[in-house]
HTML snippet that shows the backbone in 3Dmol.js (N, CA, C, O; Angstrom):
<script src="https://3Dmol.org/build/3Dmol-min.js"></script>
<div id="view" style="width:600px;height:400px;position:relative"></div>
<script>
const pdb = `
ATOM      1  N   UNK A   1      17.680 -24.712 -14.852  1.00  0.00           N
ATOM      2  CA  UNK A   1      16.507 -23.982 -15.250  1.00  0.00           C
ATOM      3  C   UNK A   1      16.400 -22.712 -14.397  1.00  0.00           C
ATOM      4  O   UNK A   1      16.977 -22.613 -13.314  1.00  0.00           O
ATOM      5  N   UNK A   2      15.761 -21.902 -14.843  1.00  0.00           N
ATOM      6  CA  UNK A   2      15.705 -20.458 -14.373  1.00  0.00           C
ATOM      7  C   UNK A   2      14.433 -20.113 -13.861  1.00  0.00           C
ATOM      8  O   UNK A   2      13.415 -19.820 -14.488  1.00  0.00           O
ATOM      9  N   UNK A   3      14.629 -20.187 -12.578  1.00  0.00           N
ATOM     10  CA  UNK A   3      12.833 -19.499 -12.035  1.00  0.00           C
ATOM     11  C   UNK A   3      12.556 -18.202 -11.895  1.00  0.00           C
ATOM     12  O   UNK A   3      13.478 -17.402 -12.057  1.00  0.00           O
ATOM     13  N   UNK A   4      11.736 -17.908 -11.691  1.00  0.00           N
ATOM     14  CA  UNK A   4      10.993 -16.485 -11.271  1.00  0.00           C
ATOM     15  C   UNK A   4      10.649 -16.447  -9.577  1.00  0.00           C
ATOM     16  O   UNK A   4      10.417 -15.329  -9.116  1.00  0.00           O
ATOM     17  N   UNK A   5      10.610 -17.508  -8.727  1.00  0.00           N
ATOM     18  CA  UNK A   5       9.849 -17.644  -7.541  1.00  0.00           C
ATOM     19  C   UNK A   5      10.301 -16.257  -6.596  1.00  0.00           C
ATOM     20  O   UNK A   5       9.570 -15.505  -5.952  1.00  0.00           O
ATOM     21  N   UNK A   6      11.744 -16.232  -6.771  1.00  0.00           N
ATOM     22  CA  UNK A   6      12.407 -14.705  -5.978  1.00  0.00           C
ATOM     23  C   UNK A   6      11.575 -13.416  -6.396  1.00  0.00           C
ATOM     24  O   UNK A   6      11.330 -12.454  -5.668  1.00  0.00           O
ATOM     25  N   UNK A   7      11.202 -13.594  -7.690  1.00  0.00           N
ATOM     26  CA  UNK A   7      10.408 -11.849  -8.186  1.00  0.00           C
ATOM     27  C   UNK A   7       9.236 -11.509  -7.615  1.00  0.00           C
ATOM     28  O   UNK A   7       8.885 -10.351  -7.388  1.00  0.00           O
ATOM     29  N   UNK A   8       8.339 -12.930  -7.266  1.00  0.00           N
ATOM     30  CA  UNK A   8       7.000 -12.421  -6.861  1.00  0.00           C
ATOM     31  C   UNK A   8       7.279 -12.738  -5.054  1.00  0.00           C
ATOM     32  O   UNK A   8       6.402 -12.459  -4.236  1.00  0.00           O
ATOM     33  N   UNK A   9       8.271 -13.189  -4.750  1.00  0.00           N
ATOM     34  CA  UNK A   9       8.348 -12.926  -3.170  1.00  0.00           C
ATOM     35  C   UNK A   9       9.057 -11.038  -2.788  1.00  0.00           C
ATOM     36  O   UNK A   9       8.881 -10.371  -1.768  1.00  0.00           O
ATOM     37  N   UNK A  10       9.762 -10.711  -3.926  1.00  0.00           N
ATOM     38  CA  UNK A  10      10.422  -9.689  -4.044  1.00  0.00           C
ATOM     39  C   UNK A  10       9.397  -8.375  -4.010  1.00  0.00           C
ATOM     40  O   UNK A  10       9.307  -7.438  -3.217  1.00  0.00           O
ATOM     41  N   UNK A  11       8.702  -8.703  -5.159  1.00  0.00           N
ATOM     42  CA  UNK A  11       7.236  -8.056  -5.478  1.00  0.00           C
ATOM     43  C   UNK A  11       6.160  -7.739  -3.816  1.00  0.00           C
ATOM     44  O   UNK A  11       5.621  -6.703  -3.427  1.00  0.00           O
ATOM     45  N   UNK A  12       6.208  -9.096  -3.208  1.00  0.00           N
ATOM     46  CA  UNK A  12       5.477  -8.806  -2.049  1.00  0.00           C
ATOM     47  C   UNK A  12       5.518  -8.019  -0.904  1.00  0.00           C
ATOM     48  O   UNK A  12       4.726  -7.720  -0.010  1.00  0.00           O
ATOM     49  N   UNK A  13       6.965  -7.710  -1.263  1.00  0.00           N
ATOM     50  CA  UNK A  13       7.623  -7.337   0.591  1.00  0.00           C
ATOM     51  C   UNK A  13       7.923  -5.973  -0.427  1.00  0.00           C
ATOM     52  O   UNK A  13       8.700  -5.231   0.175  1.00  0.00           O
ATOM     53  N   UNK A  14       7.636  -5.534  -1.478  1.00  0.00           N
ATOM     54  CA  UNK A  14       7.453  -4.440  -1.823  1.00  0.00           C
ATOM     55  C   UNK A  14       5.861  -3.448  -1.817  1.00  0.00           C
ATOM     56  O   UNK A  14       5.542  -2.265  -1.936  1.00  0.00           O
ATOM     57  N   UNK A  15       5.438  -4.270  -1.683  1.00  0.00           N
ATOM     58  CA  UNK A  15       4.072  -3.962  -1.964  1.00  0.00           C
ATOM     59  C   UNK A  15       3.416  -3.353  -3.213  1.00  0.00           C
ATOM     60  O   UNK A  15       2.761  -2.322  -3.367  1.00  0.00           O
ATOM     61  N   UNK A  16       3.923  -4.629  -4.318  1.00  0.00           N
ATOM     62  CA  UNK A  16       3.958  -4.495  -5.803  1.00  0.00           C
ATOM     63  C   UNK A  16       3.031  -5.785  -6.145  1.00  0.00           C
ATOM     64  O   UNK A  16       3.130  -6.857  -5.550  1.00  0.00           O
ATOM     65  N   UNK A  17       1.880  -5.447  -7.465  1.00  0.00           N
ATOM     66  CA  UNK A  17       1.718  -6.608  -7.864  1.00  0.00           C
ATOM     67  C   UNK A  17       2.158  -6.709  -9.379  1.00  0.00           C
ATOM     68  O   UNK A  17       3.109  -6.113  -9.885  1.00  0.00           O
ATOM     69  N   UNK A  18       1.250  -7.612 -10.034  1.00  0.00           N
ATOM     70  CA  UNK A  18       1.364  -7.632 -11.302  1.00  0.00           C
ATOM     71  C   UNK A  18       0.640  -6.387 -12.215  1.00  0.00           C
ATOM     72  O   UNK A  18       1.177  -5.841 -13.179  1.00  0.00           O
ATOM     73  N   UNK A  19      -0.804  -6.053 -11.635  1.00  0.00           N
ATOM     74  CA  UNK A  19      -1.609  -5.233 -12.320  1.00  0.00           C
ATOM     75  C   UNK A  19      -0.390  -3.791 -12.032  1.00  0.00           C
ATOM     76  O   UNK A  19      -0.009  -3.128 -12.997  1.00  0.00           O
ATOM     77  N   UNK A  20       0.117  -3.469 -10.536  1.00  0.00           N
ATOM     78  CA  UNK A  20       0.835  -2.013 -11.075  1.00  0.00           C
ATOM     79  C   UNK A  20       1.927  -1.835 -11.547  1.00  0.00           C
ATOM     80  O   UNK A  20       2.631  -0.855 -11.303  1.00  0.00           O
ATOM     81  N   UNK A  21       2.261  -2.903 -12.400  1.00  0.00           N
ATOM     82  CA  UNK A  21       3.995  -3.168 -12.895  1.00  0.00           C
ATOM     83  C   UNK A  21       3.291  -3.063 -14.240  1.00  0.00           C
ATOM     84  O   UNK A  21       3.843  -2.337 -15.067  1.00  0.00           O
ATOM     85  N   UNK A  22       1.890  -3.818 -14.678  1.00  0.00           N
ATOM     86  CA  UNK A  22       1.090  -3.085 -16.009  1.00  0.00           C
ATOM     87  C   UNK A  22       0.826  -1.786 -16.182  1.00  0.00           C
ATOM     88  O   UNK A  22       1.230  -1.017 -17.054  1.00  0.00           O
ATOM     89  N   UNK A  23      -0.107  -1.556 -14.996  1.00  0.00           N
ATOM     90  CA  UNK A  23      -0.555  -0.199 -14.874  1.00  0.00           C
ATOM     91  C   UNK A  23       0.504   1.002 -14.599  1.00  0.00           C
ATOM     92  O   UNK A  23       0.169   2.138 -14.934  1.00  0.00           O
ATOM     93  N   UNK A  24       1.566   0.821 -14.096  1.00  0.00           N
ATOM     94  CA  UNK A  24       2.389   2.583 -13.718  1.00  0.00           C
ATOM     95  C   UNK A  24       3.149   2.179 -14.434  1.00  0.00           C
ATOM     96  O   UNK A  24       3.285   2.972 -15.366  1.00  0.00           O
ATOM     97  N   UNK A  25       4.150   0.793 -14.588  1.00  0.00           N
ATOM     98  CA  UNK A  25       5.473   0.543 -15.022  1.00  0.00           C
ATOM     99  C   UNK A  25       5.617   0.289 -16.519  1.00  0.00           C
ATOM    100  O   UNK A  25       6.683   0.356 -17.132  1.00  0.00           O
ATOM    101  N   UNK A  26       4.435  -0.008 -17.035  1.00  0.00           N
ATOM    102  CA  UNK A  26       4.138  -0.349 -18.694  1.00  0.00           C
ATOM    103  C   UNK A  26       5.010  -1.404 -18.934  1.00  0.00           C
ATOM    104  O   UNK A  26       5.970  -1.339 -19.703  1.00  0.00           O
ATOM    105  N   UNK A  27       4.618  -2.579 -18.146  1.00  0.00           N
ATOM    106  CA  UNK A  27       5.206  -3.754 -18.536  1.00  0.00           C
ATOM    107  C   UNK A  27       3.989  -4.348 -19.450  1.00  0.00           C
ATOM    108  O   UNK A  27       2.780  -4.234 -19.251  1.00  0.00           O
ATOM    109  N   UNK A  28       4.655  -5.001 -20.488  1.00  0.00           N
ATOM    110  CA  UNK A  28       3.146  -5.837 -21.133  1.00  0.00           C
ATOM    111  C   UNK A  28       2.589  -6.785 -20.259  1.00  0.00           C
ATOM    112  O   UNK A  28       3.044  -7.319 -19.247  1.00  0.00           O
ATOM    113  N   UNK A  29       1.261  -6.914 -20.985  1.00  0.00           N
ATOM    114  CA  UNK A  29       0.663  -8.536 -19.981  1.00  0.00           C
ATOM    115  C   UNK A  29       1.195 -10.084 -20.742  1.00  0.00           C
ATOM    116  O   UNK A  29       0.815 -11.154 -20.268  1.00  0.00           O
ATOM    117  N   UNK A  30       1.992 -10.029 -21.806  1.00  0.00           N
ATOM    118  CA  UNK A  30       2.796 -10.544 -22.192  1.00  0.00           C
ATOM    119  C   UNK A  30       3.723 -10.725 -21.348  1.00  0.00           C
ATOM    120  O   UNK A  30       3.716 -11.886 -20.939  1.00  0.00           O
ATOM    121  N   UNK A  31       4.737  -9.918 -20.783  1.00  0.00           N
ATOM    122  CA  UNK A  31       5.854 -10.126 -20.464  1.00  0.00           C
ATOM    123  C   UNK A  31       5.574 -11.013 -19.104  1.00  0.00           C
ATOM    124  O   UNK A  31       6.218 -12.054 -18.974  1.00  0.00           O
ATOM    125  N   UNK A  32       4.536 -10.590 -17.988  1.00  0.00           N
ATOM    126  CA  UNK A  32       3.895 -10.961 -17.084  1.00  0.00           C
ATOM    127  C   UNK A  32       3.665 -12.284 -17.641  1.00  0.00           C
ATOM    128  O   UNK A  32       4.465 -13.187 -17.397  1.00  0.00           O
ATOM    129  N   UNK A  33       2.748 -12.459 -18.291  1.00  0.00           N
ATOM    130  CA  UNK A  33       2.631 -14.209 -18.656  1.00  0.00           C
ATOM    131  C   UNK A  33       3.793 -15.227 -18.862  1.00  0.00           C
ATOM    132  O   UNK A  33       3.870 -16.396 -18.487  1.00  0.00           O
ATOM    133  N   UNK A  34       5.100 -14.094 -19.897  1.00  0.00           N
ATOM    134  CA  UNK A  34       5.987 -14.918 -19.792  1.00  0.00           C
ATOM    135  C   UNK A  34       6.714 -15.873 -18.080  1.00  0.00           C
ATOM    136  O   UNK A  34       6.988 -16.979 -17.615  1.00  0.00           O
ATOM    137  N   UNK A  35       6.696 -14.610 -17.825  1.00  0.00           N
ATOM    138  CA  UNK A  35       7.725 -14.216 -16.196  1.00  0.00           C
ATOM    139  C   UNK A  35       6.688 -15.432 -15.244  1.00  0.00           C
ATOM    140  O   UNK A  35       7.314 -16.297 -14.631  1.00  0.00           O
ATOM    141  N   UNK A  36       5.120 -15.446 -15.160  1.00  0.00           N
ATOM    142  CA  UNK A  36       4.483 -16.628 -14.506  1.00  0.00           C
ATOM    143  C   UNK A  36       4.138 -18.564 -14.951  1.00  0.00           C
ATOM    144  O   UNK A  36       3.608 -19.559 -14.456  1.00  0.00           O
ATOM    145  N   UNK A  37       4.996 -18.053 -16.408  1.00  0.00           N
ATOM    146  CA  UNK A  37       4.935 -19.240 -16.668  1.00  0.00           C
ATOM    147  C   UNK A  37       6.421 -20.368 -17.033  1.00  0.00           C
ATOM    148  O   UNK A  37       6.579 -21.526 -17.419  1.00  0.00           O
ATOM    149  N   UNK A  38       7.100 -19.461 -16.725  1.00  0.00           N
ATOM    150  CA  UNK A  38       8.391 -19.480 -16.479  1.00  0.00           C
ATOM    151  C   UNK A  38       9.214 -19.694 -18.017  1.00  0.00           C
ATOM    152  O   UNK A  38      10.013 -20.629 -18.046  1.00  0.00           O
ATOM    153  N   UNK A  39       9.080 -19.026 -19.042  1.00  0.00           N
ATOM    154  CA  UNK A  39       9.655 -18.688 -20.159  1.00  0.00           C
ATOM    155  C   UNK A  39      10.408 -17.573 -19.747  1.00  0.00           C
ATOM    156  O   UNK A  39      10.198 -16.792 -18.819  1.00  0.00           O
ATOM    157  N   UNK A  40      11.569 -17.628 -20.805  1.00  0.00           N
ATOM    158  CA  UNK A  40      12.809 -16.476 -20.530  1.00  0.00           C
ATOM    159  C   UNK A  40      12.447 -15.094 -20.763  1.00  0.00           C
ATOM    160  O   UNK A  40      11.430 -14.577 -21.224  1.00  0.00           O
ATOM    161  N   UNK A  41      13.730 -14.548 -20.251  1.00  0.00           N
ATOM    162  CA  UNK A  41      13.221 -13.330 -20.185  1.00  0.00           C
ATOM    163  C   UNK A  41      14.570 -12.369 -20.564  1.00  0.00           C
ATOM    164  O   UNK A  41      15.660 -12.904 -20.359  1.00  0.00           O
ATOM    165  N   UNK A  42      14.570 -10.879 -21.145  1.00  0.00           N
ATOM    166  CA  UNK A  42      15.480 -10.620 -21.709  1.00  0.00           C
ATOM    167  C   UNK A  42      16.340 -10.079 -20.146  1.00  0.00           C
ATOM    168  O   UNK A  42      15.776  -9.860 -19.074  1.00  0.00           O
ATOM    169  N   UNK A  43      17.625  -9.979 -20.391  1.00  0.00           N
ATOM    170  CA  UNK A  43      18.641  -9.177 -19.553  1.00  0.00           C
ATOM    171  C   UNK A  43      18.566  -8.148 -18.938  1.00  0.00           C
ATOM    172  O   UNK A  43      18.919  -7.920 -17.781  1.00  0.00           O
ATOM    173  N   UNK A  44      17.871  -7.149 -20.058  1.00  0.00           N
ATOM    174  CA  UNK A  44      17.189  -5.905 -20.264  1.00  0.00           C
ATOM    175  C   UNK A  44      16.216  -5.811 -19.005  1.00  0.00           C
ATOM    176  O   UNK A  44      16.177  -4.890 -18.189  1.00  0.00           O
ATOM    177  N   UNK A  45      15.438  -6.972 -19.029  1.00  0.00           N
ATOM    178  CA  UNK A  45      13.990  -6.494 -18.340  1.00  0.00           C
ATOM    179  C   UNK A  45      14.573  -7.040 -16.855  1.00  0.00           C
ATOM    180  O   UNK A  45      14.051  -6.546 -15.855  1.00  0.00           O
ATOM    181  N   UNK A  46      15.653  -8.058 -16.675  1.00  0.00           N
ATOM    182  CA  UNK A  46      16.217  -8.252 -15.480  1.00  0.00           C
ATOM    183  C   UNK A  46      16.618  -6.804 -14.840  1.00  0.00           C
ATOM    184  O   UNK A  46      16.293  -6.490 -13.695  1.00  0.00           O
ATOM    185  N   UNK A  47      17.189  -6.157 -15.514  1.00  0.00           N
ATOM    186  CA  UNK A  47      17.610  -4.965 -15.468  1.00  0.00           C
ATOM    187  C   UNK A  47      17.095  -3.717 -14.677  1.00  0.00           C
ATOM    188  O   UNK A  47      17.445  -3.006 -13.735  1.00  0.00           O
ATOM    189  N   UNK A  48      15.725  -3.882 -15.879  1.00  0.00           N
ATOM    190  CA  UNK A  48      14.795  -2.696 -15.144  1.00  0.00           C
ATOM    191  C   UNK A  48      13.794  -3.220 -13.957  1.00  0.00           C
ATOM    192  O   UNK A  48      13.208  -2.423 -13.224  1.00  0.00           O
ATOM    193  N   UNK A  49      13.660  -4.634 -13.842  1.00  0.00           N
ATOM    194  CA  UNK A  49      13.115  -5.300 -12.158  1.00  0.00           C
ATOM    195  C   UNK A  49      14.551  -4.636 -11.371  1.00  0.00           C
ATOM    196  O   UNK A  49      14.484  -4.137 -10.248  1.00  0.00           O
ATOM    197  N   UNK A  50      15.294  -4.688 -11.830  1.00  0.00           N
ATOM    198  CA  UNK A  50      16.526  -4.443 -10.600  1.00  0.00           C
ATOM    199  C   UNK A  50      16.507  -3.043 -10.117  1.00  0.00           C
ATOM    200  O   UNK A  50      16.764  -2.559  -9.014  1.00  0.00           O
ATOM    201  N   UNK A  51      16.143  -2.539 -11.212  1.00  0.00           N
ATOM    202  CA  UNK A  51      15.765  -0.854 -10.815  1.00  0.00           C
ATOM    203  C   UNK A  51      15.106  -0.532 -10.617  1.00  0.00           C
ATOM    204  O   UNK A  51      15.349   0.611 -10.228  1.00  0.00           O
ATOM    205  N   UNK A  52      13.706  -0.829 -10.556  1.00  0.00           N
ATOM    206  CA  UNK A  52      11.839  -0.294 -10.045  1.00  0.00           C
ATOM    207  C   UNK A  52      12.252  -0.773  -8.574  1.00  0.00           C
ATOM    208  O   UNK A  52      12.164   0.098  -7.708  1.00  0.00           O
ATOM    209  N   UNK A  53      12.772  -2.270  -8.104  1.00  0.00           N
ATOM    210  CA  UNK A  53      12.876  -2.911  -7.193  1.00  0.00           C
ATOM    211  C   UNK A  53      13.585  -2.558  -6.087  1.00  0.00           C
ATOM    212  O   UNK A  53      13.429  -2.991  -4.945  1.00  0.00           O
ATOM    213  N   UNK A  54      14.783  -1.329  -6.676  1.00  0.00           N
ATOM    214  CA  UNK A  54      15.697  -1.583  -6.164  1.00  0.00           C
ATOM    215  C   UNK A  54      16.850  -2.688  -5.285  1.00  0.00           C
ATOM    216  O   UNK A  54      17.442  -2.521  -4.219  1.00  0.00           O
ATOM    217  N   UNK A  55      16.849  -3.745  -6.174  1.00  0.00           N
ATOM    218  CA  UNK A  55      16.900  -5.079  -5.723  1.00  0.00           C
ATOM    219  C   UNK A  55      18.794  -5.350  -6.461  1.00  0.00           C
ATOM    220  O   UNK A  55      19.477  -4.513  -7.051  1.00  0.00           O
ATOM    221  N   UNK A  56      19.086  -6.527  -6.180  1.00  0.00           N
ATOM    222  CA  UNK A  56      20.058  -7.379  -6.648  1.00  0.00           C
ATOM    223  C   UNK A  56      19.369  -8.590  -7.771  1.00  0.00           C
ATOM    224  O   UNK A  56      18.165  -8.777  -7.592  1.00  0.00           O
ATOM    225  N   UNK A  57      19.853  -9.205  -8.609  1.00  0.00           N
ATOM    226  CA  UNK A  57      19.303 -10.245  -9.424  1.00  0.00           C
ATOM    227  C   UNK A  57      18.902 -11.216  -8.513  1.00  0.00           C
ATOM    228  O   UNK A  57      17.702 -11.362  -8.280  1.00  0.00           O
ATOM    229  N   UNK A  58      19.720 -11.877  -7.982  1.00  0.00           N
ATOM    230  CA  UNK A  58      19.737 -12.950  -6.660  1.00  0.00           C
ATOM    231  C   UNK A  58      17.749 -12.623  -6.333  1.00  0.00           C
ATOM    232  O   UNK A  58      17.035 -13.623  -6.257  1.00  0.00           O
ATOM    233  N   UNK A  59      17.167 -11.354  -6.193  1.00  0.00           N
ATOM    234  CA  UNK A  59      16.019 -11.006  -5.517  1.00  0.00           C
ATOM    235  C   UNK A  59      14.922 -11.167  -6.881  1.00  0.00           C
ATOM    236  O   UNK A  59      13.725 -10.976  -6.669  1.00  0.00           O
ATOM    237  N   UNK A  60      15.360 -11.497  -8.163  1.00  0.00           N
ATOM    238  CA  UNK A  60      14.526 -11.878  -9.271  1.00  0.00           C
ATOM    239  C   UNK A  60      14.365 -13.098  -9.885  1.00  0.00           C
ATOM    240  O   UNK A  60      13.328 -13.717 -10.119  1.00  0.00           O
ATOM    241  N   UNK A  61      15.895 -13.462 -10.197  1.00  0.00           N
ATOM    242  CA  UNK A  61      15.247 -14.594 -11.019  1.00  0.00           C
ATOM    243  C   UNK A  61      16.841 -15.795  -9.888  1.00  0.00           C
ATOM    244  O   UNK A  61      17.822 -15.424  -9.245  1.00  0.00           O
ATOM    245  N   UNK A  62      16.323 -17.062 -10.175  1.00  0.00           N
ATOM    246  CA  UNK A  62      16.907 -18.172  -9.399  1.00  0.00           C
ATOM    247  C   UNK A  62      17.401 -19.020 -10.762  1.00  0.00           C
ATOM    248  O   UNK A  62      16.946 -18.880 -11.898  1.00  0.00           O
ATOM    249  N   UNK A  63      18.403 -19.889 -10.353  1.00  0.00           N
ATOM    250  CA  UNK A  63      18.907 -21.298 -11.024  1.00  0.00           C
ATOM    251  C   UNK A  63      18.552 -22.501 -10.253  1.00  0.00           C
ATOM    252  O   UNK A  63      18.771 -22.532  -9.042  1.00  0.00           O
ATOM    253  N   UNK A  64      18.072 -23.393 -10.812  1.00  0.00           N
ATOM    254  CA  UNK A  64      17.940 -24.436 -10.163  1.00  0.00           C
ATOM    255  C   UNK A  64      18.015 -25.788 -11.064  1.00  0.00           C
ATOM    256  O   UNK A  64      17.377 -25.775 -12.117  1.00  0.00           O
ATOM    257  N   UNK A  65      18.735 -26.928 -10.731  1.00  0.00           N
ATOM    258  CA  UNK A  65      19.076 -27.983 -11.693  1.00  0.00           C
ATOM    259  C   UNK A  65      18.034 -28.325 -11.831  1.00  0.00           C
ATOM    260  O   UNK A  65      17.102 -27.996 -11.097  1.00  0.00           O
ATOM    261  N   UNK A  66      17.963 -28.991 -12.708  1.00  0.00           N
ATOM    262  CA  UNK A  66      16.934 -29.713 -13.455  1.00  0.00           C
ATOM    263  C   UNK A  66      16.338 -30.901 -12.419  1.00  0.00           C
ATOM    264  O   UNK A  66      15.191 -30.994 -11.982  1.00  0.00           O
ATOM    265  N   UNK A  67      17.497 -31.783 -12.169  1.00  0.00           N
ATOM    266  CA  UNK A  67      16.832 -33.314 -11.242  1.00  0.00           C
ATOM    267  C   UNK A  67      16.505 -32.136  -9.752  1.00  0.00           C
ATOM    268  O   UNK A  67      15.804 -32.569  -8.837  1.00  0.00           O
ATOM    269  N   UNK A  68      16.978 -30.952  -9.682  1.00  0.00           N
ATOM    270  CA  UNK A  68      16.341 -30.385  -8.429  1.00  0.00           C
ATOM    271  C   UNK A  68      15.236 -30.440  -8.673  1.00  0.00           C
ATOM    272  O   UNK A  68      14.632 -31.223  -7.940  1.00  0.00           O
ATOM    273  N   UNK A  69      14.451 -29.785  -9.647  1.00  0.00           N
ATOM    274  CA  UNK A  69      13.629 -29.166  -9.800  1.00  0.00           C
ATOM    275  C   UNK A  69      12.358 -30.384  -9.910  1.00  0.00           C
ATOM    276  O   UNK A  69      11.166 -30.097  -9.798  1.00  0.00           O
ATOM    277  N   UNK A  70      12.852 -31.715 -10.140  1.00  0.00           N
ATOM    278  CA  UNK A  70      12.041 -33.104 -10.626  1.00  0.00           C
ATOM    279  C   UNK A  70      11.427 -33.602  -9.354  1.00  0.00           C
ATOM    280  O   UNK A  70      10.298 -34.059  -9.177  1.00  0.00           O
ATOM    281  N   UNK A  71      12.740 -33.353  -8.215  1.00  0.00           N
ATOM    282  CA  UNK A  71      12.492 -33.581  -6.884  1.00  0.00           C
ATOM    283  C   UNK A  71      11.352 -33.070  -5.956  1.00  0.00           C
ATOM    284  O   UNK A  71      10.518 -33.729  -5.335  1.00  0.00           O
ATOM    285  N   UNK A  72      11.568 -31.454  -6.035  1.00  0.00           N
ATOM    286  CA  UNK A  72      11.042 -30.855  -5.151  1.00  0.00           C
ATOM    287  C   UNK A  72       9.425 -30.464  -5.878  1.00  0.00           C
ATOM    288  O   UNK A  72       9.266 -30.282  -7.085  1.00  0.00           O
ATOM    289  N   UNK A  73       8.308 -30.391  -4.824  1.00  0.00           N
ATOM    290  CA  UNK A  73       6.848 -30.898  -4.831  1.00  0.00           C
ATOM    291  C   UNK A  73       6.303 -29.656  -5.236  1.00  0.00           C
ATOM    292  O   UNK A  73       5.088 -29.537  -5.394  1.00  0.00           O
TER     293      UNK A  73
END
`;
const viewer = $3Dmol.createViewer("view");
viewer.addModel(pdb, "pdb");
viewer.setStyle({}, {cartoon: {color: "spectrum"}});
viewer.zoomTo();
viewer.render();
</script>
């Protein structure tokens, strides 16, 4: 399964939230809902987090197995 947990730690140590990735970056509040509720997300938009961010993917989105994910609290 594919998390998001790296984007909003990524987001922090940027000093980015959600409202100015709406507000300057014209992300929908859609896409945001997707991205916090952990539904997929296109390649594309990996893409352009990698470039507002100036980041690596590794700093957006994570893999994690499934029985990991059953485990941990």
């Amino acid at each position: 399964m594919i998390i998001y947990t790296p984007l909003w730690k990524t987001l922090q140590k940027r000093g980015l939230s959600s409202y100015r990735l709406i507000r300057y970056y014209s992300f929908s509040t859609h896409t945001i809902y997707r991205l916090r509720h952990g539904y997929g997300i296109s390649t594309e938009l990996i893409n352009t987090f990698c470039q507002i961010l100036d980041c690596r993917v590794e700093d957006i989105i994570e893999y994690v197995a499934a029985e990991e994910q059953k485990t941990t609290p």
